[in-house]
C-alpha positions as CSV (number, residue, x, y, z in Angstrom):
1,X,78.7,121.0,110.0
2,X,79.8,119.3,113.2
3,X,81.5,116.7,111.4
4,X,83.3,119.2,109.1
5,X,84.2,121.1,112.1
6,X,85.8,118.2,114.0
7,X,87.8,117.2,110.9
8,X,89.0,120.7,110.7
9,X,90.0,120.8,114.5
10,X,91.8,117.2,113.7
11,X,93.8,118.4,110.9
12,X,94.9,121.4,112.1
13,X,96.1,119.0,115.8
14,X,98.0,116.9,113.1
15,X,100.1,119.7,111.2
16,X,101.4,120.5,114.6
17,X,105.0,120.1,115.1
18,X,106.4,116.4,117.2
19,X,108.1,118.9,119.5
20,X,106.9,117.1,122.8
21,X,108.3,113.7,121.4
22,X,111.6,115.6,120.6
23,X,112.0,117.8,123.8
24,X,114.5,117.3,126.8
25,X,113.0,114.7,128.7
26,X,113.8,113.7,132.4
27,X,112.2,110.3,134.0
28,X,112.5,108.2,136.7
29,X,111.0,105.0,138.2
30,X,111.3,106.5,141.6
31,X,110.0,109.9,141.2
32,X,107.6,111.7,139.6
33,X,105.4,114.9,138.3
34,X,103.6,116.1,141.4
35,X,103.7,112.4,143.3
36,X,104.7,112.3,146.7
37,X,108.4,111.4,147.7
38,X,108.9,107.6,148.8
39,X,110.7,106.8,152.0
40,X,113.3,105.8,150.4
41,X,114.0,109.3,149.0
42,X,113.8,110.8,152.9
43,X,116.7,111.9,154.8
44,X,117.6,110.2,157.9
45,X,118.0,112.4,159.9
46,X,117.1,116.0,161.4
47,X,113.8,114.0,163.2
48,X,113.7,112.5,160.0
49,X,113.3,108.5,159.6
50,X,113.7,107.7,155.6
51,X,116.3,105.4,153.8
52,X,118.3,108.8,152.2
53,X,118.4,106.7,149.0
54,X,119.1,109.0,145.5
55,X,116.6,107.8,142.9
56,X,117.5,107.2,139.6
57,X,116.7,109.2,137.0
58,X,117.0,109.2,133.2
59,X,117.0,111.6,130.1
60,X,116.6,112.1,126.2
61,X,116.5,114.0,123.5
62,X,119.6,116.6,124.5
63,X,119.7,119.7,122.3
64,X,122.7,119.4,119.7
65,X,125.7,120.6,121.2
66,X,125.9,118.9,124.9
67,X,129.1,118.3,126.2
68,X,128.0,117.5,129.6
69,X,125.1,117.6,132.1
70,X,124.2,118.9,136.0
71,X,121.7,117.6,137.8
72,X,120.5,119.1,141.0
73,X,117.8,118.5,143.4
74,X,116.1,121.7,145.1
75,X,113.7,122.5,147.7
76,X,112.4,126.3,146.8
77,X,110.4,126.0,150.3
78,X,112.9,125.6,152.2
79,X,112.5,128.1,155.0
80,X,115.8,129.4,154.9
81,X,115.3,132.6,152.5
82,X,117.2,130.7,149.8
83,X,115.9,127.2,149.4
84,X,118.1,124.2,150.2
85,X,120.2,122.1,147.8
86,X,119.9,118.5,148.2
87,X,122.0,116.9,145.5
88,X,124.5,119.0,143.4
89,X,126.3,116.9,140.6
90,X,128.4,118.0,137.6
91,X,130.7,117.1,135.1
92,X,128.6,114.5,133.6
93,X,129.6,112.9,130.7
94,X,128.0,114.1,127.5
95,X,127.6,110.3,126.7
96,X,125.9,109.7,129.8
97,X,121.8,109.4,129.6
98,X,121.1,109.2,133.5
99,X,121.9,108.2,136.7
100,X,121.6,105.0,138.9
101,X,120.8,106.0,142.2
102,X,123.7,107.7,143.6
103,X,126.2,106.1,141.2
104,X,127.8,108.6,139.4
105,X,129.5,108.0,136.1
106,X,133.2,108.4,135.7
107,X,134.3,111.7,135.4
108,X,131.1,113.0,137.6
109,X,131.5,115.3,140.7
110,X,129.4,115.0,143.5
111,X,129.2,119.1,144.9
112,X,128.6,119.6,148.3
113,X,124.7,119.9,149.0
114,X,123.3,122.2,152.4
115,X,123.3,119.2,154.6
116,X,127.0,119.8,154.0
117,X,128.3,116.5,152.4
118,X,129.2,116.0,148.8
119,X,126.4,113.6,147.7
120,X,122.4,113.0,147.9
121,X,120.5,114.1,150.9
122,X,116.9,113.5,151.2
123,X,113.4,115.5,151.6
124,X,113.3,116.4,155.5
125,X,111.3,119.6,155.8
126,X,110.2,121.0,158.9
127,X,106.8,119.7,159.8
128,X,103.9,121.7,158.4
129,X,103.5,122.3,155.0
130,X,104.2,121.1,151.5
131,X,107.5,120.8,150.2
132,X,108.7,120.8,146.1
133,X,111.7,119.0,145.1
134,X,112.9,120.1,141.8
135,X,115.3,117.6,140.0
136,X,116.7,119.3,137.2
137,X,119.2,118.2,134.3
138,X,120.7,120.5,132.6
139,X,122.4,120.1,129.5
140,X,125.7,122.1,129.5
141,X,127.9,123.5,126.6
142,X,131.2,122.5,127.9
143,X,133.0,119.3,128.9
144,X,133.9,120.5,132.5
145,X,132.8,123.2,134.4
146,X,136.2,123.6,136.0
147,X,135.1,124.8,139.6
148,X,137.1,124.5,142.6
149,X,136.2,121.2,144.6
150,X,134.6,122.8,147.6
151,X,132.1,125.0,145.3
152,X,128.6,125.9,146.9
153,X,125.6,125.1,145.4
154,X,125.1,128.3,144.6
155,X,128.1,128.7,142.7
156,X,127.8,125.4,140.9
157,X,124.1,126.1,140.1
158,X,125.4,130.1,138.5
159,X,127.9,128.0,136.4
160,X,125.5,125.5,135.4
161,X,122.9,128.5,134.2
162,X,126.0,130.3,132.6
163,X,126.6,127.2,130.0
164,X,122.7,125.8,130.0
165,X,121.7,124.9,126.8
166,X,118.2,123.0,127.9
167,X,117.3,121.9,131.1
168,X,114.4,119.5,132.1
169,X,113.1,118.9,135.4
170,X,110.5,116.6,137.3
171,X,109.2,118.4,140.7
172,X,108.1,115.8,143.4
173,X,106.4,116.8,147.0
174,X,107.1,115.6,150.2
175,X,105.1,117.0,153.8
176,X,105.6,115.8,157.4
C-alpha cells in the first residue's frame, strides 16, 4: 500500500508542469536569497565603511515580448516613510542578459537613486535593525521608456510597473 502510494505521489510530482525551469530568473555571484550583503556591496559613506561596489547580476528566461529591462535595488525599510532607492537603471537592451557590476550596456540609463547620484549606492542603514534589499529586473514591453533624464525613482519605478511584463527579484539583508 505504501509503495503504491509513493508511486502515486511520484507520478502525479512528474506530470507537473517545468515552470520553475522556465520562469524569469535573476542570479548573481555576489548576492543572494536571504544572505547577508558583502562589504563590497556597502556604501561608503553616511558612517558607513564598505567598498560601494554594484554586484553583478544576471537573468533568463524573459517572457516573449521584451523589449527592454529595469533593474532597481530597494530598501522597503528604510525609515523614511517610502523606502530608499539605491540603484535605478533603465533602458536596457532587450538583448542584454545582465549586468557587470556597474557597467551598463550601451543604450542603458543610470536614474538618479536617493543618495542623489545617477548610479549604484550601497546598503547603509541606520544602526539597529534588519534591512532588505530588493534587486528586481523587470522585463519591459517597450524599447525606451522615454523619461526625462532627471526622473525620480519613483517616477522611473511607475513607468517601469506601467510596461512590466515579468519581473524577478533576489532580496539580500544587510544590519549594522
Amino acid at each position: 500500500m505504501r509503495i503504491a502510494a509513493f508511486a502515486g505521489v511520484m507520478l502525479a510530482c512528474s506530470a507537473l508542469p517545468a515552470q520553475a525551469e522556465d520562469a524569469f530568473r535573476l542570479t548573481s555571484p555576489d548576492v543572494a536569497e536571504g544572505r547577508m550583503l558583502a562589504a563590497a556591496q556597502v556604501f561608503s559613506g553616511f558612517g558607513c565603511t564598505g567598498a560601494n561596489q554594484a554586484p553583478s547580476l544576471a537573468w533568463e528566461h524573459a517572457p516573449k515580448g521584451t523589449q527592454s529591462f529595469a533593474l532597481t535595488l530597494y530598501d522597503p525599510d528604510a525609515p523614511t516613510g517610502s523606502g530608499w532607492w539605491h540603484w535605478v537603471v533603465f533602458d536596457i537592451p532587450a538583448d542584454a542578459r545582465g549586468l557587470a557590476g556597474a557597467t551598463l550596456p550601451q543604450g542603458a540609463k543610470a536614474g538618479r537613486n536617493d543618495y542623489g547620484s545617477a548610479d549604484f549606492g550601497g546598503a547603509c542603514p541606520p544602526p539597529g535593525a534588519m534591512h532588505r534589499y530588493r534587486f528586481t529586473v523587470t522585463a519591459l514591453d517597450v524599447p525606451k521608456l522615454e523619461l526625462p533624464v532627471d526622473a525620480s525613482p519613483a517616477l522611473i519605478g511607475f513607468m517601469t510597473g506601467a510596461h512590466a511584463l515579468a519581473s524577478a527579484t533576489i532580496t539580500a539583508v544587510f544590519t549594522r
